[in-house]
C-alpha positions in Angstrom: 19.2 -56.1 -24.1 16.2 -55.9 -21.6 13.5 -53.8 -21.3 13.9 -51.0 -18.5 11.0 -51.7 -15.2 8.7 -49.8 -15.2 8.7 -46.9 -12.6 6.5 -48.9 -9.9 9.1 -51.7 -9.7 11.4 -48.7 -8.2 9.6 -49.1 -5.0 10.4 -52.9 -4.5 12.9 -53.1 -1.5 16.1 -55.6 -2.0 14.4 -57.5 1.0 11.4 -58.4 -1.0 13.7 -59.6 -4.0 15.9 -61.9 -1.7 12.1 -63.1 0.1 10.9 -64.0 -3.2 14.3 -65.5 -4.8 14.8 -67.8 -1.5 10.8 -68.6 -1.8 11.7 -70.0 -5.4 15.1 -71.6 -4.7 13.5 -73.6 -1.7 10.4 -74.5 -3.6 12.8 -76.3 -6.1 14.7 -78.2 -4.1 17.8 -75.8 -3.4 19.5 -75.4 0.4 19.8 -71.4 0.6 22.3 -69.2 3.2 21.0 -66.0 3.5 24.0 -64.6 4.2 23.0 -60.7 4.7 21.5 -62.3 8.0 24.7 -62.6 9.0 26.9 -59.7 10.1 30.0 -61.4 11.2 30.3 -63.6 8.3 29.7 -60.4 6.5 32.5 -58.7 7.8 34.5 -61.3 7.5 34.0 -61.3 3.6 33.5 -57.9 2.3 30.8 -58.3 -0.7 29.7 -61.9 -0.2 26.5 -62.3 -2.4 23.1 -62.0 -0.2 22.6 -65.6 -0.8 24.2 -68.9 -1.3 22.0 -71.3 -2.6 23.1 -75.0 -3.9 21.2 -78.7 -5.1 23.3 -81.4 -6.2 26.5 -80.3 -7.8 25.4 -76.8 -8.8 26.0 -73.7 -6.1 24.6 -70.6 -6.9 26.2 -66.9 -5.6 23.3 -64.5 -5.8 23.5 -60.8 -4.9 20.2 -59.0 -4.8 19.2 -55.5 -5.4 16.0 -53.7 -6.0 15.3 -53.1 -9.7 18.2 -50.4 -10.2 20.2 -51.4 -7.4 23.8 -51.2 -7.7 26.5 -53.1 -6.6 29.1 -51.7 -4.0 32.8 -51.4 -4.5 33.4 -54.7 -2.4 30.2 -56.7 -4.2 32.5 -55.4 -7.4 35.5 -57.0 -5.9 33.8 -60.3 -4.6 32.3 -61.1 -8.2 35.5 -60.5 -9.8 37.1 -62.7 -7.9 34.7 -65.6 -8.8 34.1 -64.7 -12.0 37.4 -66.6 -12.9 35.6 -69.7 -11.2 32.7 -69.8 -12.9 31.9 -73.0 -15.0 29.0 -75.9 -15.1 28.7 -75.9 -11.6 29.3 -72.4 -9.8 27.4 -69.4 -11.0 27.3 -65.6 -10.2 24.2 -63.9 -10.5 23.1 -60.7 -10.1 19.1 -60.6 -9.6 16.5 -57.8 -9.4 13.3 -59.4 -9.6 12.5 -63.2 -8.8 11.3 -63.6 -12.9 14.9 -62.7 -14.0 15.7 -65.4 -11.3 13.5 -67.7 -12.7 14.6 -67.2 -16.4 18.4 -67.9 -15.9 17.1 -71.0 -13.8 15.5 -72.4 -16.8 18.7 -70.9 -19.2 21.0 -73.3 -17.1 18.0 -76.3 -16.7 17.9 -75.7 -12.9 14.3 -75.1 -12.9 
């Protein structure tokens, strides 16, 4: 179980969180699709994950949200269709602050 944020982290915005996450990703080595730039691809998959990141044979779906962000219904509905997918090489990660990012990137040996 984690620790709850402290109140301050409240006033991070999701932007921030994706900045800092794609800062990471492309500092080690990863392509990243920011898809939430996007609007028609958007529309055209209700609840894609804010990015898409991959390196090598690993892709990475990552939703971002400020710390206590929640997911919408259709962000629901997209992860629980991949969820079944998952494995080695296809993750789904949900991501409030670029240090959580940065610890499941070490968990998995991506960092």
């Amino acid at each position: 179980m984690t620790e709850p944020k402290p109140k301050e982290q409240y006033n991070v915005k999701e932007s921030d969180v994706q900045a800092a996450c794609v800062e990471l990703l492309e500092t080690i080595g990863f392509e990243v699709l920011a898809t939430s730039q996007d609007r028609a691809m958007r529309r055209h998959v209700k609840g894609l994950t804010d990015l898409i990141a991959w390196r090598h044979n690993v892709t990475l779906f990552i939703e971002c949200k400020r710390p206590g962000g929640k997911l919408r219904k259709s962000q629901k509905e997209f992860r629980d269709r991949m969820l079944p997918h998952i494995g080695l090489n296809l993750h789904w990660w949900l991501i409030d602050d670029v240090e959580t990012l940065t610890h499941v990137l070490q968990l998995y040996n991506l960092l």
